[in-house]
VEXDREN-2710 file (C-alpha; in Angstrom, 1 decimal):
% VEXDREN-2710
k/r/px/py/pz
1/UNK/12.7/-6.7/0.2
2/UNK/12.7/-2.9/0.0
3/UNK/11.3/-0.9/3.2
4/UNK/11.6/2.5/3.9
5/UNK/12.6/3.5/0.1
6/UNK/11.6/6.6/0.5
7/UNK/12.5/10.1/-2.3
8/UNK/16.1/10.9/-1.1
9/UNK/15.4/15.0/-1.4
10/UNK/15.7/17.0/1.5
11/UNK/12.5/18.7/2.8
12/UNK/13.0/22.6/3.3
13/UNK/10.0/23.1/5.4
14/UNK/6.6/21.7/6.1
15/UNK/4.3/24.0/7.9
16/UNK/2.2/21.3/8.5
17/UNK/-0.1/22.5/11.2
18/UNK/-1.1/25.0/8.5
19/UNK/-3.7/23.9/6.2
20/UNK/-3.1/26.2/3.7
21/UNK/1.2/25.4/3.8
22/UNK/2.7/24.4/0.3
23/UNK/5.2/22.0/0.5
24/UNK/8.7/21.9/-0.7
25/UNK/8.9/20.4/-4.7
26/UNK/10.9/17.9/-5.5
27/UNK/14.3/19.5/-7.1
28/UNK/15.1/19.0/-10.7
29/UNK/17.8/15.8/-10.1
30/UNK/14.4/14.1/-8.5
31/UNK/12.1/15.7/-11.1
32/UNK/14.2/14.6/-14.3
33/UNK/14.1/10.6/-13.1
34/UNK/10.4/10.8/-14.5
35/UNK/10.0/10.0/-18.0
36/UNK/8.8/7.3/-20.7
37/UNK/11.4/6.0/-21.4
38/UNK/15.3/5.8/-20.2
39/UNK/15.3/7.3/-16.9
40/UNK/15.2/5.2/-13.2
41/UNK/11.5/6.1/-12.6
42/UNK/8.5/5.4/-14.4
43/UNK/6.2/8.3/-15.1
44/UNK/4.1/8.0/-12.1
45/UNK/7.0/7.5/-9.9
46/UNK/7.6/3.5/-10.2
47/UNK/11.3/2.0/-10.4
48/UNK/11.8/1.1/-13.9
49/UNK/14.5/-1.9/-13.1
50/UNK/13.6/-5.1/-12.1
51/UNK/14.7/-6.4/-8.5
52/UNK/18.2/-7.9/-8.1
53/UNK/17.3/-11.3/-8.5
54/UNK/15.2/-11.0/-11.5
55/UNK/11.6/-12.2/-10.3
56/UNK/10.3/-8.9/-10.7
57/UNK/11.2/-7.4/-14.2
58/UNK/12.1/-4.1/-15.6
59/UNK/8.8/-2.0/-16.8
60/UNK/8.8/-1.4/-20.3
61/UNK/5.5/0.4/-20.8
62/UNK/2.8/-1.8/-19.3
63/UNK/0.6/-3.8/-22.2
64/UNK/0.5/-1.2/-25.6
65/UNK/-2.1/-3.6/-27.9
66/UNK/-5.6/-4.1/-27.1
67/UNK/-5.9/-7.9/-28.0
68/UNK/-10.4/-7.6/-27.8
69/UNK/-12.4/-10.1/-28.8
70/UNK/-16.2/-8.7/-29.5
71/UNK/-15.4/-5.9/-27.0
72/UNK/-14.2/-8.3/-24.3
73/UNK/-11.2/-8.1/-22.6
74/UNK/-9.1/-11.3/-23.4
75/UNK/-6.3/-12.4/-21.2
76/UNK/-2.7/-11.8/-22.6
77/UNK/-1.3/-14.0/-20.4
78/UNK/-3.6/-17.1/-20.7
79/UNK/-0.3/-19.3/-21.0
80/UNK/1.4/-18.8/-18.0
81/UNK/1.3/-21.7/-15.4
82/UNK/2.1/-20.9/-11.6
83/UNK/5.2/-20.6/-10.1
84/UNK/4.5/-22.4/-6.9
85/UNK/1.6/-21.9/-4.6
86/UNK/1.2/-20.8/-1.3
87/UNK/-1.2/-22.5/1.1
88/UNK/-1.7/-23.9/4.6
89/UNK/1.4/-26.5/4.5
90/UNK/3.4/-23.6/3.5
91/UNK/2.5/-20.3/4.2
92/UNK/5.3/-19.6/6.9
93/UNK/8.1/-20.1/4.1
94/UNK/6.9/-16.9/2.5
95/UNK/5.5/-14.9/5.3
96/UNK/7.6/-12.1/4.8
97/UNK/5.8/-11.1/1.8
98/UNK/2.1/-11.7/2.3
99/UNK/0.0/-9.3/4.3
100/UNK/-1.6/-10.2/7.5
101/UNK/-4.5/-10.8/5.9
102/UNK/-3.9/-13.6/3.4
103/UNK/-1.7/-15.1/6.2
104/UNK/-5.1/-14.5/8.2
105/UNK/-7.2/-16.5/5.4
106/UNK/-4.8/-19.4/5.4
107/UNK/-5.1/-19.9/8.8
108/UNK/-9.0/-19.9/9.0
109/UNK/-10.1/-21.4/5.6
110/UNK/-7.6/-24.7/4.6
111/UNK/-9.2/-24.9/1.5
112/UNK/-7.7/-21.1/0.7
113/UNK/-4.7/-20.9/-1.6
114/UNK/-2.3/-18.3/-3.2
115/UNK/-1.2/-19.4/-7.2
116/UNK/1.5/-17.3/-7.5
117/UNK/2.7/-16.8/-11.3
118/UNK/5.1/-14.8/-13.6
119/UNK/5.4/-11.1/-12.4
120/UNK/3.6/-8.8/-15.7
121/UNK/4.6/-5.1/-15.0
122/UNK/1.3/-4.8/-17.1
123/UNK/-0.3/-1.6/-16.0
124/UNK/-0.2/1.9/-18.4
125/UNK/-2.1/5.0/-19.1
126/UNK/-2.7/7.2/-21.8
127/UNK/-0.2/9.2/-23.2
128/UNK/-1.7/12.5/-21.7
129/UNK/-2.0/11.2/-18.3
130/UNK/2.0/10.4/-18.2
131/UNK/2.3/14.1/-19.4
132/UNK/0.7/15.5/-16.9
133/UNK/1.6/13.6/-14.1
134/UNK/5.5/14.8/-14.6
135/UNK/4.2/18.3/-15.0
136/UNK/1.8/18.2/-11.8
137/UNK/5.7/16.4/-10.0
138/UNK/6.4/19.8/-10.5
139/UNK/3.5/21.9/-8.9
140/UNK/1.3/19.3/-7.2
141/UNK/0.6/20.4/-3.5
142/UNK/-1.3/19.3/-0.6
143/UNK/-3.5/22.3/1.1
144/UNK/-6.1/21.8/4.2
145/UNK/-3.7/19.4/6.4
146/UNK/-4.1/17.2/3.4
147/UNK/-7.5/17.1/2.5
148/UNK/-7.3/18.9/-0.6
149/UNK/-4.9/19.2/-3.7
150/UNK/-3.5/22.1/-5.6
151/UNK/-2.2/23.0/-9.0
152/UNK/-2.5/19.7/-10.5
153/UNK/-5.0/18.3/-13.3
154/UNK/-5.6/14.9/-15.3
155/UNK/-2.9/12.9/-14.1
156/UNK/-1.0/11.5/-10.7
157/UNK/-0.8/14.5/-8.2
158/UNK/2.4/13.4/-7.0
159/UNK/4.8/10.9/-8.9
160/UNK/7.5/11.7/-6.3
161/UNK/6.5/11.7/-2.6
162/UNK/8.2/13.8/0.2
163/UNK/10.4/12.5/1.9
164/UNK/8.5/13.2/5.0
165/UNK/6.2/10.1/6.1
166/UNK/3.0/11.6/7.3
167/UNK/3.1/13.9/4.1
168/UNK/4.0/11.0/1.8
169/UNK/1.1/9.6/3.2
170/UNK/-1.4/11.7/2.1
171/UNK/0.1/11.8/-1.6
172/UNK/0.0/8.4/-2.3
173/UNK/-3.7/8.2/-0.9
174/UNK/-4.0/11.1/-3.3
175/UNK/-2.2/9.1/-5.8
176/UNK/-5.0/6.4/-5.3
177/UNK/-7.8/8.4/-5.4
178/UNK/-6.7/11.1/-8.1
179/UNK/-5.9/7.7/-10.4
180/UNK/-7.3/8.2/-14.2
181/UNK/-10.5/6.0/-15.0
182/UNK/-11.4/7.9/-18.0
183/UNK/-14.0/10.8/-18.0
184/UNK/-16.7/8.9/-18.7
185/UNK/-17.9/5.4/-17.7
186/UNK/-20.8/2.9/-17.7
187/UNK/-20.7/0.0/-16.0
188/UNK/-23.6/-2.8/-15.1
189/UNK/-22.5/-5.2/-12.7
190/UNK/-23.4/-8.0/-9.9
191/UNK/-22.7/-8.1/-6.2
192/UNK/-22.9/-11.0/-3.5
193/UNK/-22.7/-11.1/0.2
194/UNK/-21.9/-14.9/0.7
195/UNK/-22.4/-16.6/3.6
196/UNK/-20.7/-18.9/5.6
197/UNK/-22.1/-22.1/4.1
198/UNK/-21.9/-20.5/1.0
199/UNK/-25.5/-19.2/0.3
200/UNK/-26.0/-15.8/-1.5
201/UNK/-28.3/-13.5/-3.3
202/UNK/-27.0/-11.5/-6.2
203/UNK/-28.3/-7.6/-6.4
204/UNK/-27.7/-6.2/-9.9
205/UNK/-26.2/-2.8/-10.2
206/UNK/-26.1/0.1/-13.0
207/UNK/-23.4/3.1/-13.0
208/UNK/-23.0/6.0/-14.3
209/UNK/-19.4/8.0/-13.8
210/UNK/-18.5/11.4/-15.0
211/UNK/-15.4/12.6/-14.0
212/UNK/-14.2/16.2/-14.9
213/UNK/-11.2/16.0/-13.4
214/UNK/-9.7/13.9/-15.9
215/UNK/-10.8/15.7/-19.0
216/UNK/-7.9/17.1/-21.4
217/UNK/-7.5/20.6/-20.9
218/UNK/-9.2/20.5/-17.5
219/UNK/-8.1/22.7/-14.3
220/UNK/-8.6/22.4/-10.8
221/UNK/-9.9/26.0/-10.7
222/UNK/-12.4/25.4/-13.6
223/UNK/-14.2/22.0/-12.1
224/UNK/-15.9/23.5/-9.1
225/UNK/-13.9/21.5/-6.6
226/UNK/-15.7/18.4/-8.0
227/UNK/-13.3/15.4/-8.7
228/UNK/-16.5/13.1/-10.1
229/UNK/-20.3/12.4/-10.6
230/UNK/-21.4/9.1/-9.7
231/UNK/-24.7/7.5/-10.0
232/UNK/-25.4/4.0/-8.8
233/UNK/-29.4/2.3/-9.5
234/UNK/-30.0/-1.1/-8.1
235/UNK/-31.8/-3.2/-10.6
236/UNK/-32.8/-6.5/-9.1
237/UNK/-34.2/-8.1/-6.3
238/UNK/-37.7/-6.2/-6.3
239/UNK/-37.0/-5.4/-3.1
240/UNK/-34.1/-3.3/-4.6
241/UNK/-35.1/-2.4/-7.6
242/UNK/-35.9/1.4/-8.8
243/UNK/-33.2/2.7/-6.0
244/UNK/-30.9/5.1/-7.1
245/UNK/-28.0/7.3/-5.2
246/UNK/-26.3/10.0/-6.7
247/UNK/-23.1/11.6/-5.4
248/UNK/-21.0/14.4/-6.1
249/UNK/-17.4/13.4/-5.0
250/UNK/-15.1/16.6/-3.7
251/UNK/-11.6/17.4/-4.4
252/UNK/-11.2/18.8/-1.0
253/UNK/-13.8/17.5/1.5
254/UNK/-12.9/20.4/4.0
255/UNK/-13.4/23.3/1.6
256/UNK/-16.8/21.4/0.5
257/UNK/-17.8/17.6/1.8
258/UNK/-19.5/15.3/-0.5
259/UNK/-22.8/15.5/-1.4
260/UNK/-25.2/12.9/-2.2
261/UNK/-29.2/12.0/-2.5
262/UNK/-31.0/9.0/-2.8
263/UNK/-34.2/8.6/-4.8
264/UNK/-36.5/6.0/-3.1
265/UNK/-39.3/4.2/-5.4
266/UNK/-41.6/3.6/-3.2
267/UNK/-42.1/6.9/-1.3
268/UNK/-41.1/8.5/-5.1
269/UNK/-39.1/11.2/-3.5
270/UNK/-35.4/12.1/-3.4
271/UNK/-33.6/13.0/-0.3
272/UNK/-30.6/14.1/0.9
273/UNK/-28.2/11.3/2.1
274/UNK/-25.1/12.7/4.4
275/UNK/-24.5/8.9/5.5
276/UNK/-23.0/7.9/2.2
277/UNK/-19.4/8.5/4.0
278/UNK/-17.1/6.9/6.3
279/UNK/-18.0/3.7/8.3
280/UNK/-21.9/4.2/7.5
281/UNK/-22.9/0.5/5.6
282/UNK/-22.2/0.6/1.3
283/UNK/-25.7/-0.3/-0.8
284/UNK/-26.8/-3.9/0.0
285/UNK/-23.3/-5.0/1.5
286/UNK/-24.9/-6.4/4.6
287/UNK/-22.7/-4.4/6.8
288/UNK/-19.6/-6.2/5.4
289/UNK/-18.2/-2.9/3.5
290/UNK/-18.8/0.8/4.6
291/UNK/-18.9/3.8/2.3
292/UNK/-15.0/4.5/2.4
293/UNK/-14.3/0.8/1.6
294/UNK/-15.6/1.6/-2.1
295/UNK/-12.8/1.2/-4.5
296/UNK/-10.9/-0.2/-1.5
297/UNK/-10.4/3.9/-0.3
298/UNK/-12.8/6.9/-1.3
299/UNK/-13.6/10.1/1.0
300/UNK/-12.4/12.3/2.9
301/UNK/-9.2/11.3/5.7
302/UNK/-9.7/13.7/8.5
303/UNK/-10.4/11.1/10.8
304/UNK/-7.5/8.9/10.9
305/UNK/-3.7/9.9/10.8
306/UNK/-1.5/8.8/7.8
307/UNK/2.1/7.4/8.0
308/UNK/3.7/6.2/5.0
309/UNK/5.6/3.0/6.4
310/UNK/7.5/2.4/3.1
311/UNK/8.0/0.0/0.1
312/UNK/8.0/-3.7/-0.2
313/UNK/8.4/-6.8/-2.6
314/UNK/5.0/-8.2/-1.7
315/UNK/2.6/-11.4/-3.4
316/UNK/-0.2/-9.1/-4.4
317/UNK/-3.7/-9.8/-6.7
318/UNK/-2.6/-9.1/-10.2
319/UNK/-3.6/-9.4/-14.1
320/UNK/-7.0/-11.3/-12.8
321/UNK/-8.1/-11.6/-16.2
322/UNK/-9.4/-15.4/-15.6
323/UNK/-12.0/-14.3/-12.6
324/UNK/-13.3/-11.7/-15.2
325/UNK/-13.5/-14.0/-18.0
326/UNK/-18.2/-14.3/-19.6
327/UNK/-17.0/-18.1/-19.7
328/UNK/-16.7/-18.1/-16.0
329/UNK/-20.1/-18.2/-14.5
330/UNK/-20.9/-16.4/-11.4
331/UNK/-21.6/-19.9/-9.3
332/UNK/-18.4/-21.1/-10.4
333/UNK/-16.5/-17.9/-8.5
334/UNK/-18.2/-17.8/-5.4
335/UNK/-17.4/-20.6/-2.3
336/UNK/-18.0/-21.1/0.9
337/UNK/-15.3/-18.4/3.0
338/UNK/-13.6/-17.3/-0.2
339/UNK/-13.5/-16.7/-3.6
340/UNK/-12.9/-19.7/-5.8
341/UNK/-8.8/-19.7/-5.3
342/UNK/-8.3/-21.7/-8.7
343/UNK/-9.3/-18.6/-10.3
344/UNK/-7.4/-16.2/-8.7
345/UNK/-3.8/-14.9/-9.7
346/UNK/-1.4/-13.6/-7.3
347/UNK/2.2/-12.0/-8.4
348/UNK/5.3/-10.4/-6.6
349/UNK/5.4/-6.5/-7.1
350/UNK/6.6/-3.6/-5.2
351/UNK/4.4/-1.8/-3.1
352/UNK/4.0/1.2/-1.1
353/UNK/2.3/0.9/2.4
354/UNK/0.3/3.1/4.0
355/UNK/-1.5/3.0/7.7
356/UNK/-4.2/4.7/9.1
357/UNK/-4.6/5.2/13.0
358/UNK/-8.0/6.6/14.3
359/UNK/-7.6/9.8/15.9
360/UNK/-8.5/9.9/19.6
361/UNK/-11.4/12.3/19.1
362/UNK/-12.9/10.3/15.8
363/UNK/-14.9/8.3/16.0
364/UNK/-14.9/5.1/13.1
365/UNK/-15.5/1.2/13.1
366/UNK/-11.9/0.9/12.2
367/UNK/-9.3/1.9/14.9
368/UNK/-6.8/0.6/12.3
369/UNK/-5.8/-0.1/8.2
370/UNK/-3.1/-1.1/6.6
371/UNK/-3.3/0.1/2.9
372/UNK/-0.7/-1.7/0.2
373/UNK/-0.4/0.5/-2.9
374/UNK/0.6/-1.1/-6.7
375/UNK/3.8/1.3/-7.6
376/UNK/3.2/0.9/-11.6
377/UNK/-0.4/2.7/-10.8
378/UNK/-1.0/3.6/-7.3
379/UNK/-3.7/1.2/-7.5
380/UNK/-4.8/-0.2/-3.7
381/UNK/-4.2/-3.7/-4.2
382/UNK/-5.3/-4.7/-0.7
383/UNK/-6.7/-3.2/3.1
384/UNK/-6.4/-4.8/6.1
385/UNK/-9.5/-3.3/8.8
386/UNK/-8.9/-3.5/12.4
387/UNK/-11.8/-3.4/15.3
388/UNK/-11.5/-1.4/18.3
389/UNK/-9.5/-3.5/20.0
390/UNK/-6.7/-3.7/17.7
391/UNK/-7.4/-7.4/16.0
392/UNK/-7.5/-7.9/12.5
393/UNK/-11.1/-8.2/11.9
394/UNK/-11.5/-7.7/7.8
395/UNK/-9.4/-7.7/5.0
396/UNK/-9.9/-6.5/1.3
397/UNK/-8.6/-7.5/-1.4
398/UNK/-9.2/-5.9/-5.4
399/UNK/-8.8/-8.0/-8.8
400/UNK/-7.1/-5.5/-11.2
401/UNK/-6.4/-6.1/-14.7
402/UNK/-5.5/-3.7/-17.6
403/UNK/-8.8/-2.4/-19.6
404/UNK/-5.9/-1.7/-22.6
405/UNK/-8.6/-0.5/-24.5
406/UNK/-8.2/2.7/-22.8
407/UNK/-5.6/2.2/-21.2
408/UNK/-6.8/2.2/-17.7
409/UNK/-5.0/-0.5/-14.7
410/UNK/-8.0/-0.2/-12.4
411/UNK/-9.7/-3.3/-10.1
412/UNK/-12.7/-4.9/-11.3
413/UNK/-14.0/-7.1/-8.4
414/UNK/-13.4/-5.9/-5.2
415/UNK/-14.3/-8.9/-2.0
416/UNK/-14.3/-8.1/1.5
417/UNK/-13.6/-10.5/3.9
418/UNK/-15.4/-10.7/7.3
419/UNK/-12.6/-12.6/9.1
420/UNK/-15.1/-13.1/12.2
421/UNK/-18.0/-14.2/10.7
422/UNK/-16.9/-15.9/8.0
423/UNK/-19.2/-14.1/5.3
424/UNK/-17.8/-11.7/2.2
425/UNK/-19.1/-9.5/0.0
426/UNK/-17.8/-9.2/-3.6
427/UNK/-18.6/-6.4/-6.3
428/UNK/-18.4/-6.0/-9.2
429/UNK/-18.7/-9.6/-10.8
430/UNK/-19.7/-8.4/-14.4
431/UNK/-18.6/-12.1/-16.2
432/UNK/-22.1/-12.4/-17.8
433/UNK/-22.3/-8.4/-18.2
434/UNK/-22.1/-5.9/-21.5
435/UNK/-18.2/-4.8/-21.5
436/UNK/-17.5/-1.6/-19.6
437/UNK/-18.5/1.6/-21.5
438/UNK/-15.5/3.6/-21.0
439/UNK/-16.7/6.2/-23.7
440/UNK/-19.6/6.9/-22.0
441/UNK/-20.8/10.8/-22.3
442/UNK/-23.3/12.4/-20.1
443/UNK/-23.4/16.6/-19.1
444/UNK/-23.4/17.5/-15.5
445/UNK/-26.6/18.4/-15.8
446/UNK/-27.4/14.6/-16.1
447/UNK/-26.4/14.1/-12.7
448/UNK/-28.8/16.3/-10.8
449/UNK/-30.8/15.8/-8.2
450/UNK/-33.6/16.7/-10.4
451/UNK/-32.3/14.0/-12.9
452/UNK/-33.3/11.8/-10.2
453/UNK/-36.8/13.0/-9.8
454/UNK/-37.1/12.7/-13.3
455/UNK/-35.6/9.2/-13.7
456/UNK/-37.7/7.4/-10.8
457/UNK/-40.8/8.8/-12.8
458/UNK/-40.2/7.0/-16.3
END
């Protein structure tokens, strides 16, 4: 187990209380580990090597071939079998490297199980997007106490975090949300809320994503402190149907905080819609995720306080191909408590760990998270969510695979875990679905409020 593997560069001085401070960079013995191929990090800041005893192996460039069949993704590691799995009879033998909340789903649902398999280091980027992320090593910076970036564009802000915790913090959240996706996507999808006996009504989504920020040649300075444009209609049930929010996501929610509207079908008007942030409930989740859950962390951070607590050897969700698979129907996924665990894949990687404490004065449904962070692509892999009084109350948990056809490692089903009530909600089910779009073009001017006027009207 590695904890507390922090860079091992002294910081000259960190005006913190400043929001405007710039940090100190990383010096060139730090900044020369980064590189394809042949140095002791990975472009974005991963260890290359393996661990000492061999169960987590050496990266060698993620998967480079895009093995499609008809557009669908098509698991490359269909013939591995499991390693051992982890479940009730056993779970205290490997304690040390599950979180608190799989521990937490053990212990309330018996019929909940961990299949462990082969560790595939399987996750890559573009070309570009390794370029750039050892060029913005060099001038990445964090302004307004960490709300904002500077001097960086396209790829990972920060490959190499600061040696001081609370700033590391912020950069690997950074790292999360500043991860490339491609500039453009379209996506249709389902989502759930199950109950505890295992009913559930699925509500059918369609998005839209431009993202700015990720297009070559791009600059912070020329993108209008806009990291994304997101639209989001809700297709089916009736009741649903015709609803359609739009957000513009900010770079640096201080200097400008995200805006968003939502066009309603039935009164045929759009409005503004400041709730689509923090702890205020996410489209049709029943309450079981809030607006800074999406993606497993999205928003600004102002309200909590960030400690990096360091990196671990962890059983983390990995290369869920199978859960993704159009041969799996939806009914087939979904169980009473939990996600169907013979379809789930779970594999031993490093990760970096982040928590999040709720400022005195703030105020948010959480006074607690836990956030566990892939280091091949600073992907959140899970979140643990703690009530006021301190007890672990929900737990998230993505499904990543490699969309090689990009290359993008990103999560495709996220599930949220009501540990209390025993319901979940799970996005992003897209088994039955048209492939992801990741070609998709659109101008900004498609993401207007007026385009929303306009769109509710056809």
């Amino acid at each position: 187990m590695i904890f507390g593997s922090f860079s091992r560069w002294a910081v000259l001085a960190i005006a913190w209380i400043d929001c405007t401070a710039t940090l100190a960079k990383p010096p060139d013995a730090e900044l020369g580990k980064l590189a394809l191929q042949g140095t002791p990090l990975t472009p974005v800041g991963a260890i290359r090597s393996g661990n000492s005893d061999g169960t987590i192996p050496e990266w060698t460039g993620g998967i480079a071939k895009s093995p499609t069949a008809n557009g669908r993704l098509v698991d490359p590691f269909s013939a591995d079998v499991p390693l051992f799995t982890i479940d009730a009879r056993n779970v205290e033998k490997y304690r040390d490297r599950l979180t608190p909340g799989d521990v937490a789903l053990i212990a309330k649902y018996p019929s909940f199980k961990m299949q462990v398999f082969p560790t595939r280091r399987s996750a890559s980027f573009p070309q570009r997007i390794y370029e750039k992320s050892i060029d913005n090593a060099r001038t990445g910076r964090l302004v307004d106490g960490g709300e904002g970036v500077a001097d960086v564009s396209e790829g990972f802000p920060f490959p190499i975090l600061d040696e001081d915790p609370e700033v590391a913090a912020y950069q690997a959240m950074w790292n999360h949300k500043l991860k490339y996706k491609s500039e453009g996507l379209r996506i249709a999808f389902n989502q759930a809320v199950v109950t505890s006996d295992g009913n559930y009504t699925l509500v059918h989504f369609k998005e839209e994503l431009l993202a700015p920020y990720y297009k070559e040649g791009s600059k912070i300075g020329d993108i209008e402190n806009v990291l994304a444009y997101f639209r989001q209609e809700s297709t089916s049930p009736p009741r649903l149907a015709g609803q359609i929010l739009l957000v513009h996501e900010t770079l640096n929610a201080r200097k400008s905080p995200r805006q968003a509207w939502i066009y309603n079908p039935g009164q045929r008007r759009v409005r503004r819609a400041p709730n689509v942030a923090y702890d205020n409930p996410g489209t049709a989740a029943d309450g079981l995720r809030t607006n800074d859950m999406f993606d497993m962390f999205n928003g600004a951070m102002d309200r909590f306080t960030w400690k990096l607590l360091g990196k671990r050897e962890m059983y983390v969700p990995y290369n869920q191909y199978r859960i993704q698979s159009e041969k799996v129907p939806i009914q087939q996924i979904l169980r009473p408590g939990h996600l169907n665990p013979d379809l789930l894949r779970y594999e031993l990687h490093r990760v970096w760990v982040v928590e999040a404490v709720l400022r005195p004065e703030a105020r948010h449904i959480n006074s607690r998270r836990t956030f566990y962070l892939d280091e091949d692509s600073w992907q959140i892999l899970a979140v643990e969510h703690y009530d006021a009084h301190g007890d672990l109350w929900r737990y998230s948990e993505a499904a990543p695979v490699n969309f090689y056809q990009v290359p993008v490692f990103w999560t495709a089903d996220q599930v949220d875990y009501d540990l209390k009530s025993g319901r979940y909600c799970v996005a992003g089910l897209e088994n039955q679905e048209a492939p992801r779009d990741f070609g998709y073009s659109a101008s900004i001017g498609d993401f207007s409020p007026q385009s929303l006027r306009e769109a509710g009207i056809e």
